[in-house]
BAVOKE-147978 format. One record per residue (C-alpha): residue number from 1; residue in three letters; chain; x, y, z. Coordinates in Angstrom, 3 decimals, m for minus. Each point is the difference from the previous one (the first is absolute). Layout:
REM BAVOKE-147978
R num residu chaine       c1       c2       c3
R NUM    ALA      A        X        Y        Z
...
This chain:
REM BAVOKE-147978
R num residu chaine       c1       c2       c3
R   1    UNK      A   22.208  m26.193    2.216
R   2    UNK      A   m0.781    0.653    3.514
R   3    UNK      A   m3.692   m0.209    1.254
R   4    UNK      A   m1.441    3.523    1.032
R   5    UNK      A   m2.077    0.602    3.214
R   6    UNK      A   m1.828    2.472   m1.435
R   7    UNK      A   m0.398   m0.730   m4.065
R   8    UNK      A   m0.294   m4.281    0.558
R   9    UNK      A   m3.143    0.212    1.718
R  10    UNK      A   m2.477   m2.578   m0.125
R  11    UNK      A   m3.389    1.287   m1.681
R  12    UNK      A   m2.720    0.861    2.168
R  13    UNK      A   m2.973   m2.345   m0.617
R  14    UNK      A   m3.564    0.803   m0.050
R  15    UNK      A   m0.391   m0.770    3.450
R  16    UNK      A    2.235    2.363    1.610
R  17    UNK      A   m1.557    2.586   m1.952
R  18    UNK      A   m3.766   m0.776    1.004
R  19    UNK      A    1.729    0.249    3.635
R  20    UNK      A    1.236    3.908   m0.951
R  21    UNK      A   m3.247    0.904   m1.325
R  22    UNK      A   m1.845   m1.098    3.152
R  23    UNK      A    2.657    2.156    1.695
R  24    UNK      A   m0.805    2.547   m1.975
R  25    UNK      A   m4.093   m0.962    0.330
R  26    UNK      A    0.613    1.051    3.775
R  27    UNK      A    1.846    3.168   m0.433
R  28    UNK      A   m2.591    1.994   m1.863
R  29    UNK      A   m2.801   m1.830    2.029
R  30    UNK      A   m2.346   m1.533   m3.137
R  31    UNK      A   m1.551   m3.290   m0.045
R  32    UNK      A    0.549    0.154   m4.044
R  33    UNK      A    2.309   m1.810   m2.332
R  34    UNK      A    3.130    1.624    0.421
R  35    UNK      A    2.892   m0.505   m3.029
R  36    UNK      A    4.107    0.633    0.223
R  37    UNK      A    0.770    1.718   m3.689
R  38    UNK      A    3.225    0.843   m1.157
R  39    UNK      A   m0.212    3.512   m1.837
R  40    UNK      A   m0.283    3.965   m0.519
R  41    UNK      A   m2.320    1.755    1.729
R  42    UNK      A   m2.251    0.310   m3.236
R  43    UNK      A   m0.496   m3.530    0.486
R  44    UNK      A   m2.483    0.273    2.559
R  45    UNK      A   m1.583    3.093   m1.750
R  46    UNK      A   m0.714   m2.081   m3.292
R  47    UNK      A   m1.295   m3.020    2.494
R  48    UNK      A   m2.764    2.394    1.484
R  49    UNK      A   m0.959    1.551   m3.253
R  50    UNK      A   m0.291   m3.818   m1.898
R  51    UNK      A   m1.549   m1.604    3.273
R  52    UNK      A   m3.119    3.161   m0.077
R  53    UNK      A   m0.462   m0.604   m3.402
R  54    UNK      A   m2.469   m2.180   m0.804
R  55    UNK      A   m2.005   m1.005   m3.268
R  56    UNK      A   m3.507    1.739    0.630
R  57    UNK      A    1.897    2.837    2.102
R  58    UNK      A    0.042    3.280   m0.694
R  59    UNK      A    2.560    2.841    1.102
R  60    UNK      A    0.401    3.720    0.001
R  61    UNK      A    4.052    0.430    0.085
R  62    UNK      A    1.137    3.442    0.317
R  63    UNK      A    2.878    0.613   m2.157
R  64    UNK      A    2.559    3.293    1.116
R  65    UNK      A    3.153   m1.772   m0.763
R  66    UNK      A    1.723   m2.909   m1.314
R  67    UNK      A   m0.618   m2.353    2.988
R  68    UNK      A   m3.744    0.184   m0.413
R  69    UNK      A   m0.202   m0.608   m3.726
R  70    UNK      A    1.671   m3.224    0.399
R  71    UNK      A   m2.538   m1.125    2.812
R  72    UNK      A   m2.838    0.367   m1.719
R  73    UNK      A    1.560   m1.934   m2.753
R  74    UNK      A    0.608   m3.008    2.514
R  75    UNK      A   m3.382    0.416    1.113
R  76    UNK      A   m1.479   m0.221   m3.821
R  77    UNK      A    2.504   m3.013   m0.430
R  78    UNK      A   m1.410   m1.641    2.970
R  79    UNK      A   m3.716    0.004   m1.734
R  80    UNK      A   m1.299    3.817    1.690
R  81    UNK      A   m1.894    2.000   m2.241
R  82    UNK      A    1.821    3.339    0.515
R  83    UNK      A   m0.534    3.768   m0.826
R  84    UNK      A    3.002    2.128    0.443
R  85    UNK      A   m0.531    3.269    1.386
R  86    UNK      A    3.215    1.630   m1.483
R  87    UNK      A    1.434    3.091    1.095
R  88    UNK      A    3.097    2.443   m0.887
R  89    UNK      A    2.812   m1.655    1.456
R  90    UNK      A    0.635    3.356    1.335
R  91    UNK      A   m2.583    0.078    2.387
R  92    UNK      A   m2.469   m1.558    2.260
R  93    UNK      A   m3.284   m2.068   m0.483
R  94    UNK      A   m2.360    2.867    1.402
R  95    UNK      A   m2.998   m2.118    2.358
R  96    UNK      A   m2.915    1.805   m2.193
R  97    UNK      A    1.346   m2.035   m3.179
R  98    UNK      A    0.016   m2.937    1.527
R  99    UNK      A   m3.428    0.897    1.238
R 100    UNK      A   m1.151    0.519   m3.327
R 101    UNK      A    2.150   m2.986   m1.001
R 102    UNK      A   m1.672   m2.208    2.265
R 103    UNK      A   m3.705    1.370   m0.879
R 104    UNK      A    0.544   m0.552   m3.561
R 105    UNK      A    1.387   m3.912    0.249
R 106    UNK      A   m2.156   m0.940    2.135
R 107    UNK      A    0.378   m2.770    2.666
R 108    UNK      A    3.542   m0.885    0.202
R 109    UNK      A    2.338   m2.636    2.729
R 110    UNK      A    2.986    1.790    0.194
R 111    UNK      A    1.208    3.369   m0.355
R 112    UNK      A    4.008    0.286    0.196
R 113    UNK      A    2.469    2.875   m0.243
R 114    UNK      A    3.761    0.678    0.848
R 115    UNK      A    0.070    1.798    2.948
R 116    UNK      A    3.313    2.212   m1.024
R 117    UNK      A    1.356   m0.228   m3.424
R 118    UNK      A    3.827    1.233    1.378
R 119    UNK      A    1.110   m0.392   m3.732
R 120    UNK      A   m1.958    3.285   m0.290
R 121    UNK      A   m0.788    1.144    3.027
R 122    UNK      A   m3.910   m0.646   m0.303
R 123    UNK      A   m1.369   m0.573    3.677
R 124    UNK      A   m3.989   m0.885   m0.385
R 125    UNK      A   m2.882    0.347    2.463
R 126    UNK      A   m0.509   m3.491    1.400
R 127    UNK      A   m1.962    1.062    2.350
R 128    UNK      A   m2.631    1.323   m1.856
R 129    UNK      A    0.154   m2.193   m2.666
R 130    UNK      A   m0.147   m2.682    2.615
R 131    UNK      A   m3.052    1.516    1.689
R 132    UNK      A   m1.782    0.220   m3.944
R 133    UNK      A    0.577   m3.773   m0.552
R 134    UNK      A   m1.242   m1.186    3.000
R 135    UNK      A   m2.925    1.816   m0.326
R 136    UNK      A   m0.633   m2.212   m2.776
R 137    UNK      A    1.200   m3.012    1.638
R 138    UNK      A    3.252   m0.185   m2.381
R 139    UNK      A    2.965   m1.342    1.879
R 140    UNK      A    2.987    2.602   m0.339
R 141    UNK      A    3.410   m1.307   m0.980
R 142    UNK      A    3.077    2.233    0.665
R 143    UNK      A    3.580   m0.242   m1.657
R 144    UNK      A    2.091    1.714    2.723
R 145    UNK      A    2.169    2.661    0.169
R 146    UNK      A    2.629   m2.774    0.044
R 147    UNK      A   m0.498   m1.102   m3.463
R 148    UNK      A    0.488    2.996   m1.255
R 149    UNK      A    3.317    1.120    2.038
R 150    UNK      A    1.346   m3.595   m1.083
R 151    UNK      A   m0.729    0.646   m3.592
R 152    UNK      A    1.815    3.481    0.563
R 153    UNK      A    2.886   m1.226    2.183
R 154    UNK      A    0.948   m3.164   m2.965
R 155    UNK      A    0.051    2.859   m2.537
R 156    UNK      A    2.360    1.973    1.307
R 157    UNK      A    1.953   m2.940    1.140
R 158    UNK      A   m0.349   m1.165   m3.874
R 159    UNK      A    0.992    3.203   m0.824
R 160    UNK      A    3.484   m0.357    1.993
R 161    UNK      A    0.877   m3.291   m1.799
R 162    UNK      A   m0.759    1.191   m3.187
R 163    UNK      A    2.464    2.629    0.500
R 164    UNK      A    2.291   m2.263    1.550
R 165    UNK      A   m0.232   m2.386   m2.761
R 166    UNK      A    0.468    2.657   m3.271
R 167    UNK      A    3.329    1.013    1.903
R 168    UNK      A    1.364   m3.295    0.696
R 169    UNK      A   m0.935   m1.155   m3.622
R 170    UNK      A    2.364    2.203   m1.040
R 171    UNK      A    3.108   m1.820    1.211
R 172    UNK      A    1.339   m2.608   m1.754
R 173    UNK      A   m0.751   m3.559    0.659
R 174    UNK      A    1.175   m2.258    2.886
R 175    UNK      A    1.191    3.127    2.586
R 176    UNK      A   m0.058   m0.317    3.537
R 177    UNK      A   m2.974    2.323    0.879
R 178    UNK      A   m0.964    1.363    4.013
R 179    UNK      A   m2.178    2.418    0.988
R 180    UNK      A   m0.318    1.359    3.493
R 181    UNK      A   m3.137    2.399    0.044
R 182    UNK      A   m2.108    0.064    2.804
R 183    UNK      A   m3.559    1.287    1.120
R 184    UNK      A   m0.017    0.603    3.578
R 185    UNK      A   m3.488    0.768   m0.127
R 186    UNK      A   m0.868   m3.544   m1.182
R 187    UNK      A   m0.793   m2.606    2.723
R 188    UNK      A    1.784   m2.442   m2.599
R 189    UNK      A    2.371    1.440   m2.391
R 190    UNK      A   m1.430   m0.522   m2.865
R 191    UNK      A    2.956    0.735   m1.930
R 192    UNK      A    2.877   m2.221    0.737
R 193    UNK      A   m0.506   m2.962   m1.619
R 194    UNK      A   m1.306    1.960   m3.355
R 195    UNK      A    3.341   m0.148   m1.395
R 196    UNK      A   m0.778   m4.296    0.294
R 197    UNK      A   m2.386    0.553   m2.473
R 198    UNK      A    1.515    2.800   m2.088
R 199    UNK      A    3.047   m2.758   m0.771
R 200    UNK      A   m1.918   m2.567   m1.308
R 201    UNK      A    1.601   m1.071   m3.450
R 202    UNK      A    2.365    2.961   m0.096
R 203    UNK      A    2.315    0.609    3.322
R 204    UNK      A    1.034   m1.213    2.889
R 205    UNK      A   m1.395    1.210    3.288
R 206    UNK      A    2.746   m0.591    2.080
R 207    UNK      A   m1.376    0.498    3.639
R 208    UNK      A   m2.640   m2.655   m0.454
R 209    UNK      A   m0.212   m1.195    3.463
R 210    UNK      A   m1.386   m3.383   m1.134
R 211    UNK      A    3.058   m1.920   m0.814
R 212    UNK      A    1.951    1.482    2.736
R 213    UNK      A   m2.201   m1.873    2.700
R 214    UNK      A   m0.241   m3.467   m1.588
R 215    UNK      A   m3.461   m0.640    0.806
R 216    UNK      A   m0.861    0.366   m3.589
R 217    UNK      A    0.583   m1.741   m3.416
R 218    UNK      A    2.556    1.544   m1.302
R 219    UNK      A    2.760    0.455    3.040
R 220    UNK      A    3.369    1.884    0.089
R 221    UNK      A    2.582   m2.538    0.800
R 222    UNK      A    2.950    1.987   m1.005
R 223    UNK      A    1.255    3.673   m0.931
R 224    UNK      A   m1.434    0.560   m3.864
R 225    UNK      A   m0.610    2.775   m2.219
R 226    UNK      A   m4.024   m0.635   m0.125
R 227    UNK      A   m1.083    1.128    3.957
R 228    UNK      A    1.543    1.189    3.215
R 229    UNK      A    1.637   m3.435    1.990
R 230    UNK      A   m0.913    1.028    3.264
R 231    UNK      A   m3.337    1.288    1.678
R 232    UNK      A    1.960    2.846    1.837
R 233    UNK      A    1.164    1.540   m4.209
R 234    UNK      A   m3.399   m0.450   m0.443
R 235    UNK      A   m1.645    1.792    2.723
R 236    UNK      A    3.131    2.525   m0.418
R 237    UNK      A   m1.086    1.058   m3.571
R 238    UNK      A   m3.747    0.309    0.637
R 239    UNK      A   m0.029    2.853    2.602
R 240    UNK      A    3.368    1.372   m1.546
R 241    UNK      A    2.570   m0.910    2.488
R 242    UNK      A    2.141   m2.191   m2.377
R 243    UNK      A    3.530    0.802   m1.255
R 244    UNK      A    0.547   m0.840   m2.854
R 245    UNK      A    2.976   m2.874   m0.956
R 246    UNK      A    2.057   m0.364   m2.620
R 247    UNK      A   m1.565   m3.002   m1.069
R 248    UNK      A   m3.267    1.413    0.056
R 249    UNK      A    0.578    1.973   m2.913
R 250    UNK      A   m1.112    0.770   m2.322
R 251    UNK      A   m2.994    1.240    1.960
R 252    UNK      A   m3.209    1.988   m0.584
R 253    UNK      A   m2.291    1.599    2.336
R 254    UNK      A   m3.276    1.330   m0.565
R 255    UNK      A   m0.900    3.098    1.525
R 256    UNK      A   m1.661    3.279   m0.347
R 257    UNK      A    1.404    3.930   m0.417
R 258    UNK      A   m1.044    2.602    2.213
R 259    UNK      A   m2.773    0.676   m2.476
R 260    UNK      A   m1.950   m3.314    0.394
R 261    UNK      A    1.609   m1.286   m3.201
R 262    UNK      A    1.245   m3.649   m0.651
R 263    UNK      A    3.361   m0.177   m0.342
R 264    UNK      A    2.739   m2.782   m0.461
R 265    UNK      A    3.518    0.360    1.778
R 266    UNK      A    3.234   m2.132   m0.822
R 267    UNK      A    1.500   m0.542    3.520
R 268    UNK      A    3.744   m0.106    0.632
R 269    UNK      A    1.542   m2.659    2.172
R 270    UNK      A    0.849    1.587    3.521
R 271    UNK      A   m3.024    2.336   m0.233
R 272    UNK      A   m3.378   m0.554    2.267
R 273    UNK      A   m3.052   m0.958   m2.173
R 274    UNK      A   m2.809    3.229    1.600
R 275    UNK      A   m3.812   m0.222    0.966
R 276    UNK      A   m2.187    2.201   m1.071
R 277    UNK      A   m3.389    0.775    1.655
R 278    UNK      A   m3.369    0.867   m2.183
R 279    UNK      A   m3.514    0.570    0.759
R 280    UNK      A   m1.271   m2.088   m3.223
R 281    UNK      A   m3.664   m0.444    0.597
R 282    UNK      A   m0.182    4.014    1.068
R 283    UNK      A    2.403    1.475   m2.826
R 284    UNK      A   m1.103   m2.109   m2.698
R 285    UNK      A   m3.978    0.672   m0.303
């Protein structure tokens, strides 16, 4: 087997990654320990919560959603006494409650909140609440808006794949499976590779491009019934440009009806496999 450029790469050691963090040290300008993690975006979130939380600590968290429940819970893991001013999810934390909040506990280090819950549409008053704390000399945490578009945004992704999957399931076992669905308002399409995923243990998803370019483990070598042989196919059947051969078939493509619903089409050699365009994250909340 042929060495890859790309997948045969000697690890990086500790030292060229104490050289990125000091790289990364000067680009936000801080004279503190600065760490490269590999992870979601939550990652960071639970970091802050565990690293205020302290045994002896104590904490007013303002819950209005799912995002703030579960930081108060990493603050209470981290040692943080905390009392959970909890709210209908359908609305705001109002500043006079967590004036009366704040009068009732008593002294308190941190006071933290979710800016905007976008899994409900809940948009506090950080301001105010911001002003409140200080005045007690409570440091204010804030969840951004970001949190909560990324925990909306992986739903409806989720959502899509689910879909995707129950229809696919449906075939029977070992079929050659593409899908050429596209979100033009994504930055990244977000969709094309979640037929990779929807195959595992059941079909085929024949325009992998992985095997095509030999720079991975498993590497086409040869025309075969599991994957497209050539990176062109490949390219070809994810934006919907690729006619189909005779040897391709049979052949399924996943797709949707002019009604938004999944659908699965057997595809005739000679005919041209189609894209279809769909706003996911705006038609699927």
């Amino acid at each position: 087997m042929n060495q890859s450029h790309l997948l045969d790469v000697a690890p990086v050691d500790a030292s060229e990654y104490a050289a990125i963090e000091d790289l990364c040290r000067e680009v936000i300008a801080t004279d503190q320990t600065t760490l490269v993690l590999q992870g979601e975006a939550i990652v960071f979130l639970e970091a802050a919560a565990r690293g205020l939380g302290r045994p002896g600590g104590r904490a007013l968290n303002l819950v209005s959603g799912p995002y703030g429940r579960i930081f108060g819970e990493w603050l209470s893991e981290a040692g943080s006494e905390v009392e959970n001013l909890v709210v209908p999810f359908d609305r705001a934390v109002r500043p006079e409650e967590v004036e009366k909040a704040l009068e009732r506990s008593g002294p308190v280090d941190v006071v933290s909140l979710v800016h905007a819950e976008a899994a409900t549409g809940v948009v506090n008053d950080v301001a105010a609440i911001a002003e409140l704390a200080r005045s007690r000399g409570a440091l204010v945490v804030v969840a951004l808006l970001f949190f909560g578009f990324l925990y909306r945004d992986e739903r409806a992704l989720n959502s899509f794949e689910d879909r995707m999957q129950d229809t696919v399931s449906a075939l029977p076992a070992g079929q050659r499976v593409i899908s050429a669905i596209d979100d033009p308002g994504l930055r990244v399409n977000a969709l094309t590779h979640m037929i990779d995923r929807v195959c595992i243990g059941h079909c085929y998803s024949y325009a992998n491009y992985e095997p095509t370019t030999a720079q991975f483990r498993i590497r086409a070598e040869a025309p075969n019934p599991y994957v497209a042989y050539t990176y062109e196919d490949s390219w070809l059947m994810q934006v919907g440009a690729y006619v189909v051969q005779e040897r391709d078939v049979p052949l399924y493509q996943v797709d949707l009806d002019s009604g938004g619903r999944m659908i699965v089409k057997s595809l005739r050699a000679g005919v041209r496999c189609e894209r279809t365009t769909w706003n996911v994250l705006g038609d699927l909340l």
